[in-house]
C-alpha positions as MATLAB code, in Angstrom:
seq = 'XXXXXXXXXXXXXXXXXXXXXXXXXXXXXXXXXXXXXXXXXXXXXXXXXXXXXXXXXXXXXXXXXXXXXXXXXXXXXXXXXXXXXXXXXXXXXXXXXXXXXXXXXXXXXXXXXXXXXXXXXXXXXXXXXXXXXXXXXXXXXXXXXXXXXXXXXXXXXXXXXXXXXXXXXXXXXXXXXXXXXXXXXXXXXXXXXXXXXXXXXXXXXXXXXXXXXXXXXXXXXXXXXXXXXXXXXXXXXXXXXXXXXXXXXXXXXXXXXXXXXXXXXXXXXXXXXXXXXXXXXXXXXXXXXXXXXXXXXXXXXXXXXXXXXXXXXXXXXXXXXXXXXXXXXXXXXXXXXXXXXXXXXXXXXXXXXXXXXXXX';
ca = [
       0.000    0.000    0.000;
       1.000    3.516   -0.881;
       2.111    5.912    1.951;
       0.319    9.437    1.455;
       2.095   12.422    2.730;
       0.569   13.780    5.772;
       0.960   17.004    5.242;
      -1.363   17.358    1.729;
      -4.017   19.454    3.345;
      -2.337   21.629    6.303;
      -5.303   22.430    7.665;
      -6.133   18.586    8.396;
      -2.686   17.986   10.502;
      -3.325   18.143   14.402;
      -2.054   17.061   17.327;
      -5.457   15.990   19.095;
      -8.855   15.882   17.247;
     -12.098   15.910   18.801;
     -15.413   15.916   17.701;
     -18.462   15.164   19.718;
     -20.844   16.886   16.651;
     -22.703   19.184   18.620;
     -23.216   21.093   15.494;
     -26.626   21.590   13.391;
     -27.690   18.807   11.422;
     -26.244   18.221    7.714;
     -27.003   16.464    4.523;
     -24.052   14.990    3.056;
     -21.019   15.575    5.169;
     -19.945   15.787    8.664;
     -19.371   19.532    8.327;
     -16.714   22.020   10.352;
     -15.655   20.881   13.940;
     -15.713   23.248   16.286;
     -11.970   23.635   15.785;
     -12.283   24.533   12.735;
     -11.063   20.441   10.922;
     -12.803   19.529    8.128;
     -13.419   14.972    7.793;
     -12.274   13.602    4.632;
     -14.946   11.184    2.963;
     -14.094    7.403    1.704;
     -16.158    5.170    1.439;
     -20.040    6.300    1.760;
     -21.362    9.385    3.050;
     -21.661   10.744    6.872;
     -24.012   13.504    7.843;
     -24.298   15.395   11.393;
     -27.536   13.978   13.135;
     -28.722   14.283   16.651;
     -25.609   15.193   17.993;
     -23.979   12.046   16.155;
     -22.357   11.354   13.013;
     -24.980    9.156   11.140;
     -24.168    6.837    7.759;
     -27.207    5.966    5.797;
     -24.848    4.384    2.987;
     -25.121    0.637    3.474;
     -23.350   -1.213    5.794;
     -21.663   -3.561    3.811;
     -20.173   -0.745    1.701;
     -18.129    0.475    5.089;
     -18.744    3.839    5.267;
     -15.767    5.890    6.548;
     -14.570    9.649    7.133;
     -10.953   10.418    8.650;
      -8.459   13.108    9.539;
      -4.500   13.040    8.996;
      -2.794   12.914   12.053;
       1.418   13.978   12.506;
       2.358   10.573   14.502;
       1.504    7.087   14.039;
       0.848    5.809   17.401;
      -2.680    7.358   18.488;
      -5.290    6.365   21.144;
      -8.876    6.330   19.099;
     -11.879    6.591   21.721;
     -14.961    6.087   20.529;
     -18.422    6.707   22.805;
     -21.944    6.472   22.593;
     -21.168    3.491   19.888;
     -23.315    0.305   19.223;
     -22.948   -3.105   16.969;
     -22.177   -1.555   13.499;
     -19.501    1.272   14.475;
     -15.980    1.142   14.289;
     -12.787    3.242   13.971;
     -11.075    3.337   10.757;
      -7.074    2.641   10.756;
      -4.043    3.420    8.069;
      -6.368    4.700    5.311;
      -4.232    4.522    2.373;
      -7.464    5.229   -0.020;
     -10.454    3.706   -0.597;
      -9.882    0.458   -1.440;
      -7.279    0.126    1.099;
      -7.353    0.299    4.895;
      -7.677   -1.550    8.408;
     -10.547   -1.519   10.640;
     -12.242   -2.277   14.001;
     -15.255   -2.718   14.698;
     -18.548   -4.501   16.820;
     -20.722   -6.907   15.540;
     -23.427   -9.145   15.961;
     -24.852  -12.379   15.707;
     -27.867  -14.300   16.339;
     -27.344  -17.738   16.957;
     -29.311  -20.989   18.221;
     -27.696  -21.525   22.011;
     -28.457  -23.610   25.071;
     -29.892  -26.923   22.889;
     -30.659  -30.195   24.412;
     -28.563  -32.718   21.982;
     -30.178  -35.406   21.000;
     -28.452  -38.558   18.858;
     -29.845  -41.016   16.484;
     -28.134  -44.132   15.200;
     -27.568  -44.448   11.726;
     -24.882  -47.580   11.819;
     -24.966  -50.445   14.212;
     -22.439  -52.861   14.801;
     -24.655  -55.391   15.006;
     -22.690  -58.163   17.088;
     -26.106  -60.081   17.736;
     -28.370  -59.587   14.982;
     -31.437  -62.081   15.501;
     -33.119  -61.455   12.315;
     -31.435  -59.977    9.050;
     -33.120  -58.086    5.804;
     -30.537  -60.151    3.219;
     -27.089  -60.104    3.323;
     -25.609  -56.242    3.881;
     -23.136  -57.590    6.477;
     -19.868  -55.997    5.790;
     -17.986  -57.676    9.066;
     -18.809  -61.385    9.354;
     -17.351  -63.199   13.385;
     -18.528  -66.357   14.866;
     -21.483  -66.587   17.578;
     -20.613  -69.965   18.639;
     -17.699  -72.906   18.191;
     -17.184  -76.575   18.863;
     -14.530  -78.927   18.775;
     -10.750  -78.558   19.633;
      -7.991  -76.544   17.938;
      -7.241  -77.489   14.520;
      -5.358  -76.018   11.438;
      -6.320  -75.383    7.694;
      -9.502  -73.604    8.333;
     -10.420  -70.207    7.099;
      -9.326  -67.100    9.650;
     -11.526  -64.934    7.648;
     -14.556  -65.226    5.491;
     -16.406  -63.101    3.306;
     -19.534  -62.989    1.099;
     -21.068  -65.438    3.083;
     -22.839  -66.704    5.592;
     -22.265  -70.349    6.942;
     -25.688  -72.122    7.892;
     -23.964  -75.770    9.325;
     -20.865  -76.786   10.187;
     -19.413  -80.192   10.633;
     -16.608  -81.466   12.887;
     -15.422  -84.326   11.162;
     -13.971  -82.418    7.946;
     -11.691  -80.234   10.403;
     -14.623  -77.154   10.001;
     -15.520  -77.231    6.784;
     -19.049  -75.994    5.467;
     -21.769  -78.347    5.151;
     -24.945  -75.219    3.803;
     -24.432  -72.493    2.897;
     -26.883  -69.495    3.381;
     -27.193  -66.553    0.675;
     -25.397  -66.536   -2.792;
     -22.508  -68.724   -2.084;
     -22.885  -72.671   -2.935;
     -19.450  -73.804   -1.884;
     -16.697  -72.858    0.144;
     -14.491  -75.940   -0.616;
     -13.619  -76.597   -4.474;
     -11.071  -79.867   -3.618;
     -12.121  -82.120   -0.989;
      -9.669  -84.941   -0.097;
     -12.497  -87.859    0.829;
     -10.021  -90.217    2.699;
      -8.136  -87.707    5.103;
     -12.043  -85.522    5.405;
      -9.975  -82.389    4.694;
     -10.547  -79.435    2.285;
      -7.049  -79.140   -0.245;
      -8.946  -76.259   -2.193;
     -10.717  -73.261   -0.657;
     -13.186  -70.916   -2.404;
     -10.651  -67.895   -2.433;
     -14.038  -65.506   -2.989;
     -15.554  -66.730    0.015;
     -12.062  -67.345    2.083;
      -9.581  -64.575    2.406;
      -7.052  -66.498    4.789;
      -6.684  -70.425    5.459;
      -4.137  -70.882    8.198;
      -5.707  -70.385   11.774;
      -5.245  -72.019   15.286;
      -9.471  -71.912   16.650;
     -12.393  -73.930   17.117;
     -14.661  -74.669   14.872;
     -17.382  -71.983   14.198;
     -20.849  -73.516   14.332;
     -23.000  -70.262   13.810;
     -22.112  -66.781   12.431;
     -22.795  -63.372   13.658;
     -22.676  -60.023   11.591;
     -20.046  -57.572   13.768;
     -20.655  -54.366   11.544;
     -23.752  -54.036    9.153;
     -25.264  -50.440    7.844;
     -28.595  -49.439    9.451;
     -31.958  -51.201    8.878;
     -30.557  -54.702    7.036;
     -31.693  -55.907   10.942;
     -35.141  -56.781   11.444;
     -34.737  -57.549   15.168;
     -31.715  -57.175   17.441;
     -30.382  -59.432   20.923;
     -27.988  -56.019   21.524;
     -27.447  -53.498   20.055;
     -23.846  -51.157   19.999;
     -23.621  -48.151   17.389;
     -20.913  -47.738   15.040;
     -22.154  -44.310   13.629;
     -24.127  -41.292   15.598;
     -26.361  -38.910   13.707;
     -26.933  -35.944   16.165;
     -29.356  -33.323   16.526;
     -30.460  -30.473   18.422;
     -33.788  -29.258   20.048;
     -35.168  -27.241   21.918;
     -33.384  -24.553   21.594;
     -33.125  -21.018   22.758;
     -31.892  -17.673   20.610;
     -28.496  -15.697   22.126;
     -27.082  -12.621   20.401;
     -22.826  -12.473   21.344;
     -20.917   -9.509   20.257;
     -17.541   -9.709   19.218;
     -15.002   -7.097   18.197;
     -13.492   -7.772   14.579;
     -10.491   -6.573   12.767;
     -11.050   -5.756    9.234;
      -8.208   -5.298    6.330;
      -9.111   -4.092    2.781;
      -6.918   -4.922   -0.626;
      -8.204   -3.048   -3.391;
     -11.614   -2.970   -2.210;
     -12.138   -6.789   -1.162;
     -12.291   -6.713    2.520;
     -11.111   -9.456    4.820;
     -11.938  -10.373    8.752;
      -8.260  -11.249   10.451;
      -8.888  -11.568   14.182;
     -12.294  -11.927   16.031;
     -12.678  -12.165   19.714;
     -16.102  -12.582   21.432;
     -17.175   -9.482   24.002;
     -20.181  -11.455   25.782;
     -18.175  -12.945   28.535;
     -20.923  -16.140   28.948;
     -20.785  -17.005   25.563;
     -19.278  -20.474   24.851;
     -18.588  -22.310   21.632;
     -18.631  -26.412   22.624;
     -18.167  -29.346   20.539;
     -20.997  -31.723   20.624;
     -20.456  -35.576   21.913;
     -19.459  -37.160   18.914;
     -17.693  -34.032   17.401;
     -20.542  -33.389   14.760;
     -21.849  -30.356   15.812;
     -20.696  -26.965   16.973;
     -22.964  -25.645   20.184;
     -23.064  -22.262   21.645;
     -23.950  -21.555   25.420;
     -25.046  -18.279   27.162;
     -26.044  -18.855   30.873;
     -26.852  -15.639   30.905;
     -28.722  -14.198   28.581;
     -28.467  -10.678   29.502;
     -24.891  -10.322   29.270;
     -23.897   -6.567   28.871;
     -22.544   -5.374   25.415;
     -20.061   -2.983   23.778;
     -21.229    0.957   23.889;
     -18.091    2.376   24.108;
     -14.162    1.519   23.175;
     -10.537    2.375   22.764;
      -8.321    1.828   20.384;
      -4.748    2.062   20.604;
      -1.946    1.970   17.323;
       1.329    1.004   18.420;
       4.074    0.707   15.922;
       2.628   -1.757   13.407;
       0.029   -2.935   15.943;
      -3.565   -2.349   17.054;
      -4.664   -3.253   20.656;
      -8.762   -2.461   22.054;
     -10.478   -1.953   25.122;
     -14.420   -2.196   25.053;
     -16.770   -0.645   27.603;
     -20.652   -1.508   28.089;
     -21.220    1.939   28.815;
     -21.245    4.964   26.750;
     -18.213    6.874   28.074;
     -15.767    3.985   29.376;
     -16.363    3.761   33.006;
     -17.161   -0.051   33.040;
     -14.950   -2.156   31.312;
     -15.771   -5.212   29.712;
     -13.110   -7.867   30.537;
     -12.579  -10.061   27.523;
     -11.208  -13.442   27.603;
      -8.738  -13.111   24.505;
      -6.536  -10.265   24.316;
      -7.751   -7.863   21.446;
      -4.600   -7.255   19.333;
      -3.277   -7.657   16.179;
      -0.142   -6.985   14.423;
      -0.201   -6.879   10.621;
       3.192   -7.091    8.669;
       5.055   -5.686    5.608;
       2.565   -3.106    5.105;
       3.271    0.201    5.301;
       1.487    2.261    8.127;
      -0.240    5.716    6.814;
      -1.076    8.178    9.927;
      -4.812    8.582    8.769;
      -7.647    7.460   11.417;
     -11.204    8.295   11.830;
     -14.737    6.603   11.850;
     -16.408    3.471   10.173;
     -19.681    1.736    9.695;
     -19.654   -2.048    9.144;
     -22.155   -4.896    8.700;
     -23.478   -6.606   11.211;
     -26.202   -9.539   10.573;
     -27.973   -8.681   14.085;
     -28.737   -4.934   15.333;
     -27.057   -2.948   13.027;
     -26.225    0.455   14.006;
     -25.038    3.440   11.970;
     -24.028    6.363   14.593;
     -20.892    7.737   16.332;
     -21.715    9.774   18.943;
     -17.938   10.864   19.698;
     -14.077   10.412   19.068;
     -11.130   11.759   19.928;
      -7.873   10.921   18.670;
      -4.833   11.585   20.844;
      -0.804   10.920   20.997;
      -0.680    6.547   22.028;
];
């Protein structure tokens, strides 16, 4: 970003600027301070309202009127603000500057969850609709230890076994008509298996007499001995509405404008993860939790830094659990500061009702 020279309009360079626009009312600009300053336009159009410096431009075009300043690092107080207002930082022109401002949300908050299966593992499936199994294991076995039966089958379901051929398949359920292809008559012992329904043929267990599907998508079951869930589908009811405020750092490259830090004002207001990690849930005990009418602002070298107030004229202070600060780098820092509307998707605001701008 370009640096402008600070000293293009003399009459706009200062060492303190206030304005608290006790002034008539006016159309399109903020008109004469009582010190005689003059704003500089950006971005929308301000007029002199009420006492307050009012922006009927649209929010999401972030209004904004500053002043030139002779150092860099200023303290910006804002009062009588609201969700909506901000202070404008290192204006370089129109389509690029930093901001800060309040906004707010409305959001669903203090839900009951509620969870649905949608997956069983279904380790004791009494009754199945066909054959969705995707995890076959053994219910029950018989006999001793033996070797050259399958570890691991698949596509099938085994109705009978029989001891005598060392656990090999007598029926068959479903689409599969034979597990052994060679059967060696005088030693009872399968030489060949079925490689689509076996998928390993050394193991050291008993023989299986009855199957069980392990892991089987939802509804193939028609009745169930137990039941354990592989997958959760959750929900939430009951719910009630919150509105939290939070405090937003704006930065604009030629015109397309970014949000780089966000911190949350309403000191109830928590952000959960729901059991199963599906959902994102928001709590607010309290409901009435104060918000933002009033704030600081502080430049420091190539940093910004904010106090917020929930009164008018920053006598109670609104302790925020994450530090508001930010430090941008490589840009270059222009000494220009002033005022700003910007969006906010729950009561929007679009007054100022004073700043002052003083050495940091």
């Amino acid at each position: 970003m370009r640096k402008p020279s600070p000293f293009s309009a003399l009459s706009s360079i200062r060492k303190f600027f206030a304005d608290n626009f006790e002034r008539g009312n006016t159309s399109n600009d903020l008109g004469i301070t009582s010190t005689g300053s003059r704003w500089d336009q950006w971005r929308g159009i301000f007029k002199v309202q009420a006492s307050k410096a009012i922006s009927d431009s649209s929010p999401s075009s972030y209004p904004m009127a500053t002043v030139n300043m002779p150092f860099q690092d200023v303290e910006i107080s804002l009062k009588d603000i609201d969700s909506g207002a901000g202070a404008a930082l290192w204006v370089t022109d129109s389509g690029d500057w930093w901001g800060i401002g309040l906004q707010q949300e409305e959001v669903d908050c203090n839900c009951e969850q509620g969870t649905e299966c949608n997956r069983w593992n279904a380790r004791n499936c009494a009754q199945w609709n066909g054959q969705q199994c995707f995890r076959w294991g053994c219910r029950t076995w018989t006999g001793s230890n033996s070797t050259g039966q399958c570890t691991r089958w698949s596509g099938g379901n085994c109705r009978q076994f029989v001891q005598s051929g060392g656990g090999n398949c007598r029926a068959v359920s479903g689409f599969v008509t034979s597990i052994c292809i060679a059967w060696n008559a005088l030693r009872f012992s399968c030489v060949q298996w079925n490689t689509r329904i076996c998928q390993a043929t050394s193991w050291n267990a008993n023989t299986c007499t009855s199957f069980v599907c392990q892991a089987a998508n939802a509804g193939n079951c028609r009745s169930f001995n137990s039941q354990t869930c592989n997958r959760w589908f959750e929900f939430t009811t009951n719910c009630e509405t919150c509105y939290p405020q939070y405090i937003r750092i704006f930065r604009s490259v030629n015109s397309t404008v970014s949000t780089v830090f966000s911190a949350v004002i309403t000191r109830t207001f928590q952000v959960i993860s729901s059991t199963y990690g599906s959902l994102t849930l928001f709590i607010q005990p309290d409901r009435e939790a104060p918000r933002a009418r009033s704030m600081k602002v502080k430049t420091t070298s190539d940093s910004v830094s904010a106090d917020v107030f929930s009164d008018s004229a920053h006598n109670q202070q609104i302790i925020v659990d994450e530090t508001i600060t930010y430090g941008p780098t490589g840009v270059e820092i222009p000494t220009t500061y002033g005022i700003m509307v910007n969006p906010s998707s729950y009561n929007q605001n679009n007054y100022i009702g004073e700043i002052n701008i003083d050495k940091n």
